[in-house]
GUSE-251479 format. One record per residue: residue in one letter; x, y, z of N, C-alpha, C, O in turn. Coordinates in steps of 0.1 Angstrom, whole numbers, plus 5000, padded with zeros to 4 digits. Last residue first. Example, Ala and Ser with C-alpha at 12.3 -4.5 7.8 and 13.67 -1.06 7.14 Angstrom:
2
S512849785071513749895071512950005079513450115080;A513249435078512349555078513249675078514249675085;
***
This chain:
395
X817420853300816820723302815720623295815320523300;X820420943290818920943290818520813293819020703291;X823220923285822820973295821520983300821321033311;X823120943247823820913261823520993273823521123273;X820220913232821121013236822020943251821520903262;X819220593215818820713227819720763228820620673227;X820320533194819120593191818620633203817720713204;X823820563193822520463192821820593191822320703189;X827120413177826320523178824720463184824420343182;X830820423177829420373184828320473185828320583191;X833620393160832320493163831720393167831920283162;X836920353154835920333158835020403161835420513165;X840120263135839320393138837720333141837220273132;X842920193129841820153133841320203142841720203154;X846120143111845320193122843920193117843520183105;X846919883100848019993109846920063121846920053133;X846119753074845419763088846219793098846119713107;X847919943059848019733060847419743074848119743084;X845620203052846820133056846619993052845719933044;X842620163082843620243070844820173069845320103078;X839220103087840720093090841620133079841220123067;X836520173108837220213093838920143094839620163105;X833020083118834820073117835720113101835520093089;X830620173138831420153128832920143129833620183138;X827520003155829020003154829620053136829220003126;X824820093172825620073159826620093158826920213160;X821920013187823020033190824119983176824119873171;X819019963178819320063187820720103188820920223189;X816819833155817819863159818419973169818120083166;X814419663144814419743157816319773162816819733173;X816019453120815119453131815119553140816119533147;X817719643092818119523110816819563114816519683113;X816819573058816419653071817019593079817019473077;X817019473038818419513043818219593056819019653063;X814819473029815819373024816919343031817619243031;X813319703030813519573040813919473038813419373043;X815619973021815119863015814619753029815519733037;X815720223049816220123039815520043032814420023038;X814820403071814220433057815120383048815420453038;X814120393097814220253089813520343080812320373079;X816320543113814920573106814220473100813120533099;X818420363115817720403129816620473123815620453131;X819520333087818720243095818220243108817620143113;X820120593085818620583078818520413087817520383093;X822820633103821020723102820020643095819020613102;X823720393093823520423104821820473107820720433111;X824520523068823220423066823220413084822120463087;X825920743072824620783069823720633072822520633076;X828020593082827720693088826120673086825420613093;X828820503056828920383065828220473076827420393082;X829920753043828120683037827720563048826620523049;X832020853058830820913058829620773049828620743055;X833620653048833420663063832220743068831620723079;X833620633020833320533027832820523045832220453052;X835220913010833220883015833320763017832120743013;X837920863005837420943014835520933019834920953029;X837320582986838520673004837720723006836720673010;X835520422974835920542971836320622986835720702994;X834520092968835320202982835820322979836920322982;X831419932968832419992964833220052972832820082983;X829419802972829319932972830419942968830220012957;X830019552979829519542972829119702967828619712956;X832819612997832519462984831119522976831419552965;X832219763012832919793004833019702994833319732982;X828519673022830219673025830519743014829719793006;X825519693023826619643008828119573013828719473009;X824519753044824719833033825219803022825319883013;X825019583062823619563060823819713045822719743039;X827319533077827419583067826019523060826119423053;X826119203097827419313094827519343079827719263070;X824019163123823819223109824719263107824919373112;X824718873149824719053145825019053130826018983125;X823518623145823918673159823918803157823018863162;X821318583123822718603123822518653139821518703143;X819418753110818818603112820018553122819718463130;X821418863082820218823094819518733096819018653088;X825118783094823718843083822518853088822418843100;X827018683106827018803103825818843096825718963092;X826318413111826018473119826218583115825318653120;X826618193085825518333083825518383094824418453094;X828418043087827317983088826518093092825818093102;X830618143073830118033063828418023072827417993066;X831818343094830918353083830118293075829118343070;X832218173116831318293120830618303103829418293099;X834318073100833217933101831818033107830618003105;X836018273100835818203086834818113087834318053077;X836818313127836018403121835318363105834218413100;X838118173141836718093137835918163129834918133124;X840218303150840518143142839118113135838918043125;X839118363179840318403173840318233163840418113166;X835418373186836818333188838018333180837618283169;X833018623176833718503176835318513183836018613184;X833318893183832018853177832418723177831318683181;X835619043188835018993196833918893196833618823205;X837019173172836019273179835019163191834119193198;X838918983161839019123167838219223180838619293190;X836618853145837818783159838518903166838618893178;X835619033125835218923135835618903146835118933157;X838119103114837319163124836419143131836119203142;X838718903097839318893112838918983118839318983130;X836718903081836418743088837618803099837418763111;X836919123069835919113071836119013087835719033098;X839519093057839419153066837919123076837919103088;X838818863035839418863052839318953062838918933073;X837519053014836918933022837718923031837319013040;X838719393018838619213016837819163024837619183036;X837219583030838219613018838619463012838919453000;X834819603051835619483044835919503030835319473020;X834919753078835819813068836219663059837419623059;X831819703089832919703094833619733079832919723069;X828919843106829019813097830719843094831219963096;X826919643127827819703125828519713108828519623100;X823819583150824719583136825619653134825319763140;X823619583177822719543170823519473158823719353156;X825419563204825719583194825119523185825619423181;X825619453228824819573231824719583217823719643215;X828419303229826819203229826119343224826119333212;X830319423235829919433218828619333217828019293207;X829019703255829719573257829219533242828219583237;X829320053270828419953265829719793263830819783268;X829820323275829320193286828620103281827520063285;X831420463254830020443254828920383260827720373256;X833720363263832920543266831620603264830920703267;X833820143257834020183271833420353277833120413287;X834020143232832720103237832720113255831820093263;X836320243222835020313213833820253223832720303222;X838120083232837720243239836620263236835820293244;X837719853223837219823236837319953241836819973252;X838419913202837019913194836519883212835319893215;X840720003198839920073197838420053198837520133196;X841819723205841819833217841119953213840820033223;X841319573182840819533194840719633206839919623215;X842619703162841219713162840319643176839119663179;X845019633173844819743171843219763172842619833180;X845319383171845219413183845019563185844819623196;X844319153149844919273148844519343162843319353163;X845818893141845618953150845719043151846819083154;X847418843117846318743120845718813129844518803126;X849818863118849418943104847418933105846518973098;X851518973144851118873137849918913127849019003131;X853619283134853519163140852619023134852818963124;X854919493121853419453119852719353132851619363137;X857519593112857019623127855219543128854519563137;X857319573087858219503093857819503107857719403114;X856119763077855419623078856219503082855919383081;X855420073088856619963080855519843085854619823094;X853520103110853320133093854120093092853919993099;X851720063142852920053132852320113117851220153113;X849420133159850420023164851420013155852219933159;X847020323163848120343156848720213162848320203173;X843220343171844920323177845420303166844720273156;X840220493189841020483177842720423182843220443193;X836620543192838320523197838820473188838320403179;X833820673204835020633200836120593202836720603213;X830120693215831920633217832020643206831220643198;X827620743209828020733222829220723224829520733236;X825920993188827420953187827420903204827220993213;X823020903177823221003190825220933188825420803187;X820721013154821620903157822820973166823421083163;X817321083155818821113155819421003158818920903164;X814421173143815521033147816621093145816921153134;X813521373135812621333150813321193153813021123162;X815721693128815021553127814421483138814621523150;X816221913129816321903113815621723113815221663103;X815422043152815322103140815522043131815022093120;X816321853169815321853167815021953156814021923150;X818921953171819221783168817821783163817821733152;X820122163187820122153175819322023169819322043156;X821422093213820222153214819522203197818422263196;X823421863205822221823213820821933211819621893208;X825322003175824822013192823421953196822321983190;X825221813146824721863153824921903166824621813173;X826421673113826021643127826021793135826821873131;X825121523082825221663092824821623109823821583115;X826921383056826121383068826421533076827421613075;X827821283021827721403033826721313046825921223044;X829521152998828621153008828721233018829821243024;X830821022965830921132973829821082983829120982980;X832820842944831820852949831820932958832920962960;X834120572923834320712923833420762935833220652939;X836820302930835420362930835420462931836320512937;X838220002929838520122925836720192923835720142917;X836619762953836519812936837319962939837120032949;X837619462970836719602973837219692954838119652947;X837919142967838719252967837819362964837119342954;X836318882961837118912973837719032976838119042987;X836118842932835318902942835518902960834618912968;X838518792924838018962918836918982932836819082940;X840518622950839918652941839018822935839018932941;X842818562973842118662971841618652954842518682945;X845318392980843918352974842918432968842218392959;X846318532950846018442954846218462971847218522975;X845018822940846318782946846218682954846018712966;X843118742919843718892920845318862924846418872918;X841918492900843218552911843318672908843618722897;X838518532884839918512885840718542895840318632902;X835918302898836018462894837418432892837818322895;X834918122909835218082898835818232889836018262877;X833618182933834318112938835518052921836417972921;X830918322926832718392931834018322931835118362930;X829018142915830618262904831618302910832718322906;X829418032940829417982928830318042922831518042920;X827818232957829218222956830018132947831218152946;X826818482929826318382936827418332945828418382941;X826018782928827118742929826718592936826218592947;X824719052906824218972917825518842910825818812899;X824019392900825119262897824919182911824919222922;X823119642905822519572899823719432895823919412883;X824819742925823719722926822919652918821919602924;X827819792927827119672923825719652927825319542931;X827920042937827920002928828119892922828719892911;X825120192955825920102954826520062942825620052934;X822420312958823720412958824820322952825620382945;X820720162964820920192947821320272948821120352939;X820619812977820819972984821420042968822319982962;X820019602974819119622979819619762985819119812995;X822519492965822119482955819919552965818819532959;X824319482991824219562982823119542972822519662972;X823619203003822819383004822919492999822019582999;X824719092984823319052982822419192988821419252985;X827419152987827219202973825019222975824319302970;X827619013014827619193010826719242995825819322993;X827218763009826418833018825918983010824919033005;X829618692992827718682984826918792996826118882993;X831718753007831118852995829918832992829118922989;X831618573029831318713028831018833016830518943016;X831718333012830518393016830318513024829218563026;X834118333004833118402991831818392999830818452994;X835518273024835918393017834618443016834018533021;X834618013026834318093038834918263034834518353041;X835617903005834117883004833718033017832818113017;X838517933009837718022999836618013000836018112997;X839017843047838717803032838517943020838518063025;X840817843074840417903067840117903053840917973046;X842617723090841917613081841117653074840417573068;X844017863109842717833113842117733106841317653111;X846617913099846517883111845317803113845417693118;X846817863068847617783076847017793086846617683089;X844918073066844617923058845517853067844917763074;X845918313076844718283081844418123079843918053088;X847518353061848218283072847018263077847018163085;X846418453033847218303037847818223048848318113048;X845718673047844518543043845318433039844918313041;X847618833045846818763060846218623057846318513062;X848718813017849218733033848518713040848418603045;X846218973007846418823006847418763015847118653020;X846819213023845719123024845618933020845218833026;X849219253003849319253014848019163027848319083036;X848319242975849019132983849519162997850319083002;X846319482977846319302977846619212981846119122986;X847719722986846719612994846519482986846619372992;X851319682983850219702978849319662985849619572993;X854219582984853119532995851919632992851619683003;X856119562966855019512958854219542968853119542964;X858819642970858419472975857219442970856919322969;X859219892972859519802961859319672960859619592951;X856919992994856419962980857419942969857019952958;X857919943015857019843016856819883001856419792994;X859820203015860520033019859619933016860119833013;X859020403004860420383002860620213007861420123003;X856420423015856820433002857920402999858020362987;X853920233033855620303034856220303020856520203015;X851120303013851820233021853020283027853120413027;X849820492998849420453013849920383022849620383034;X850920492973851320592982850820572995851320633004;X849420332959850720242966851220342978851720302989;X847120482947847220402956848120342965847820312976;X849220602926848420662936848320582946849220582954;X849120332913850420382916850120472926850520442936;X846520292906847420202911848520272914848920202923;X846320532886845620482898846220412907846420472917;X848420432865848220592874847320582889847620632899;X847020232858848420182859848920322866849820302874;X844920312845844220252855845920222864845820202876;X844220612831845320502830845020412849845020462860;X842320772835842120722825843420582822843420492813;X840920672871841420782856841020702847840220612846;X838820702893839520642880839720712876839020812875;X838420822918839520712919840120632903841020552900;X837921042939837721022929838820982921839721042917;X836021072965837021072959837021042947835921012943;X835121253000834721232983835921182982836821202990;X832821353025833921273021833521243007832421233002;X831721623048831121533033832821503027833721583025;X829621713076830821583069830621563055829721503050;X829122013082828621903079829821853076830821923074;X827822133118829222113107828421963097827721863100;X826722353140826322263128826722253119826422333110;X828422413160827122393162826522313157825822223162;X832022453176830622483163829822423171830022393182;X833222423202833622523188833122553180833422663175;X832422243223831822403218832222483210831722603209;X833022023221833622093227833122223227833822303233;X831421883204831321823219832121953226831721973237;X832522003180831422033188830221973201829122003206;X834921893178834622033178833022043183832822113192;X834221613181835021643189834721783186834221823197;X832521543154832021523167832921603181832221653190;X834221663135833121703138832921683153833121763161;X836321433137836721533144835421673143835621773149;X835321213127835321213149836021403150836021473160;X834121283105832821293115833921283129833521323140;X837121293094836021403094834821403101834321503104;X837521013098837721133106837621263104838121343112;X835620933080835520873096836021033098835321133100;X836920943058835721013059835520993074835221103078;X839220823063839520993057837821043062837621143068;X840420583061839420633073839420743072839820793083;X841920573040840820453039839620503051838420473052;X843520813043843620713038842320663040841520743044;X843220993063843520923066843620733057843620613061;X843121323064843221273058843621153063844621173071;X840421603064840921573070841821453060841421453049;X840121993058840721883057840821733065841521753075;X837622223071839322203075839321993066838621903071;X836722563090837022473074838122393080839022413088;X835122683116836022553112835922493097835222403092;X833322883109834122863124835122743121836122763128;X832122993088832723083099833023063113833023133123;X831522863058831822843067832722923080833922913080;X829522863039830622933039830722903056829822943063;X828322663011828022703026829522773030830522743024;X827622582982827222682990827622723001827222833004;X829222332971828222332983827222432981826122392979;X831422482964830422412952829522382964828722482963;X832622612988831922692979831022632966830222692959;X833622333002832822473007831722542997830422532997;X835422282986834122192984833222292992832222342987;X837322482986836622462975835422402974834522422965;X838222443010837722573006836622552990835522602987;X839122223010837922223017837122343013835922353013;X841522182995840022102987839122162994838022182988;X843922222986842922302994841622262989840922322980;X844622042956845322032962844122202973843722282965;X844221832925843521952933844521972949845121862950;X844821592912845221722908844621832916844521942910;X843121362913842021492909843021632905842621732899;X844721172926843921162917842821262909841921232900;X846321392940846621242925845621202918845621192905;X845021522954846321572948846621512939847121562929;X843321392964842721472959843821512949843521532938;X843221112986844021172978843921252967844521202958;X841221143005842421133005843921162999844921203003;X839521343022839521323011841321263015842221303023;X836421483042837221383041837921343025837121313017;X835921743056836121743042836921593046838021603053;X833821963074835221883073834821813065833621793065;X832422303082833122203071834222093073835322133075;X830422503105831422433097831622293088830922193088;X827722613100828722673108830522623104831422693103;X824922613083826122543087827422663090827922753083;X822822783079823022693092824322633098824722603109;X823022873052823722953068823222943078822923033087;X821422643039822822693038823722743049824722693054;X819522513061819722593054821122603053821922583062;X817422193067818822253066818822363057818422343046;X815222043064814922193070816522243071816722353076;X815621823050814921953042815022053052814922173047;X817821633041817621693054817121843050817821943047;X818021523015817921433030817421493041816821433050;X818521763003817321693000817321593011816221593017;X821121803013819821883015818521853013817621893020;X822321603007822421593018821221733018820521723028;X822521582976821521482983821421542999820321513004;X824121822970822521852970821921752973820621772973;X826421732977825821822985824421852984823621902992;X826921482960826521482977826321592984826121572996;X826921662938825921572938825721492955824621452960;X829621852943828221892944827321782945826521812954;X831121602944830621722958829421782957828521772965;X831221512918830521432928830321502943829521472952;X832321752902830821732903830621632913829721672919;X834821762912834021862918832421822917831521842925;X836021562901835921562916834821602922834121552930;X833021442874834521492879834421472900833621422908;X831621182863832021302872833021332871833921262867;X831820942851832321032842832221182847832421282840;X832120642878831620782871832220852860833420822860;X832020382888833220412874832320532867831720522856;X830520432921830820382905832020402899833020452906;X827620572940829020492938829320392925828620292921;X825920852937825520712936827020662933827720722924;X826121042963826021022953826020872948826220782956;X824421062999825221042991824621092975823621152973;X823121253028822821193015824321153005825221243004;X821621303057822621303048822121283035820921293032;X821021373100820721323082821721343072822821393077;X822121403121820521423118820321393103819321413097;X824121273147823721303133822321293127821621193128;X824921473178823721383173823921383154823821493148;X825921483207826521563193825321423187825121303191;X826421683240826221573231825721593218825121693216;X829521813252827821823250828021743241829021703234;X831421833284830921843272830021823261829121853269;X832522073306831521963303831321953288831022053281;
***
């Protein structure tokens, strides 16, 4: 039988073009996540998973967990361990928390995802980066995320009639909650769609503000055994489902660039185990690395009809007031994307918006049921959480 697993709190570092190092942004999400969660002691925690992607390139570090372990403090005597998935690196450090101690291997592991993404040759960065794709076949062709993203979004335009106006209003959205959350790094930069729509080509269509930021940033959460959950808090955010799918990496095998059927079958496990339906689904906070992505997770997940996701956004159902609140945190548009902690901080605002300890700028109304999504890759794979505020199985 297996036991139910609750996140009781966290804390990030503030997301940016830091003069941190690796190691300092660990420590700066290890000492928010104590200050988030005051009754946590050091030799409470039982274990460590470490979301990080690329530590080796961009930081030169290579056994990272042992290390973030020890700038932490916490020594871990049941599970140190790595996790890596590219763009859902911090994710799966909380499914694979969640899974060791649904299972009874630990008790009280924390999640803390870091990266650290500028150098000093921005042309070293970018090259790092390409390593995510198929290295030998998809990166002499350039398929990079941009222009890879930008295909979608050009077939998006042919099929659907998909505008730039319907782009840039998912960025003004994000950027606008970003600018009401001061971990973010566009917090202070306000995006009209106006300017966006006048910003320069990254990779046509895809403009500057259409495209998620090289970002430095770190974030922890601490999740729990059910019989644990009350010690460190009187709101928990109760893990009800996941699910996850793989369908390709060459990009030759991709299929239609428009449909991603991957995010569709994880996102109908992540909610089948959760006995829930994506109506049940207050707010979510979804992986918009681009504007598009955003508009076809829409259509993905169900929130709209296949095609319409670009008219779902022009006419504010994602926002509030909106059929459902998407990325009431910023997004990666407006926060930024630093790999490995995007899956953990997408985590934490969970927690604090079931505490409603957000700006009410950016507060969702009485929230109960929350969706996350990470996706990695040329959207290859796609990774799901469902979390709410009563414990599965309770009445």
């Amino acid at each position: 039988m297996t036991r139910r697993v609750a996140l009781v709190g966290g804390g990030a570092a503030r997301f940016g073009v830091r003069a941190a190092t690796w190691a300092e942004l660990v420590q700066e999400a290890g000492a928010a996540l104590f200050r988030g969660v005051p009754n946590l002691r050091a030799a409470d925690v039982d274990s460590l998973f470490v979301g990080a992607a690329e530590p080796e390139r961009f930081a030169f570090q290579s056994h990272v967990a042992p290390l973030a372990a020890e700038l932490i403090g916490v020594r871990p005597s049941k599970i140190l361990q790595r996790t890596e998935l590219a763009c859902a690196s911090g994710q799966s450090a909380i499914r694979s928390a969640y899974a060791a101690i649904a299972a009874g291997l630990c008790d009280v592991a924390v999640c803390l995802g870091v990266e650290k993404m500028n150098l000093p040759s921005m042309a070293e960065a970018n090259t790092s980066m390409a390593c995510v794709m198929d290295r030998p076949w998809d990166g002499p062709h350039g398929a990079t995320a941009p222009p890879f993203f930008a295909m979608v979004a050009q077939r998006h335009m042919l099929e659907f009639g998909t505008t730039e106006e319907m782009l840039a209003a998912v960025s003004e959205k994000n950027h606008r909650f970003a600018n009401a959350n001061p971990i973010a790094q566009f917090y202070e930069k306000s995006f009209s769609r106006e300017k966006l729509l006048k910003l320069p080509w990254i990779a046509p269509p895809l403009r500057l503000g259409d495209c998620s930021s090289m970002t430095d940033g770190a974030a922890a959460v601490l999740l729990v055994a059910e019989e644990r959950a009350r010690d460190y808090t009187d709101t928990p955010a109760w893990v009800l489902g996941t699910g996850q799918y793989s369908g390709f990496h060459n990009l030759a095998h991709a299929g239609p660039l428009t449909e991603w059927t991957g995010l569709t079958r994880a996102a109908r496990e992540a909610l089948r185990s959760a006995r829930l339906e994506i109506g049940d689904v207050d707010f979510a906070e979804l992986h918009d690395c681009f504007t598009i992505s955003e508009i076809v997770e829409y259509e993905a997940l169900g929130l709209c009809p296949r095609g319409e996701g670009g008219r779902f956004a022009l006419d504010g159902q994602g926002d509030r007031g909106g059929s459902i609140v998407i990325n009431p945190r910023g997004g990666l548009l407006g926060c930024g994307h630093p790999l490995g902690a995007t899956g953990i901080a997408q985590a934490l605002e969970v927690y604090e918006q079931f505490a409603s300890r957000v700006d009410p700028r950016r507060q969702v109304p009485d929230p109960e049921v929350a969706l996350v999504h990470n996706l990695s890759g040329s959207a290859n794979v796609h990774s799901v959480m469902i979390y709410g505020r009563t414990a599965p199985g309770a009445s």
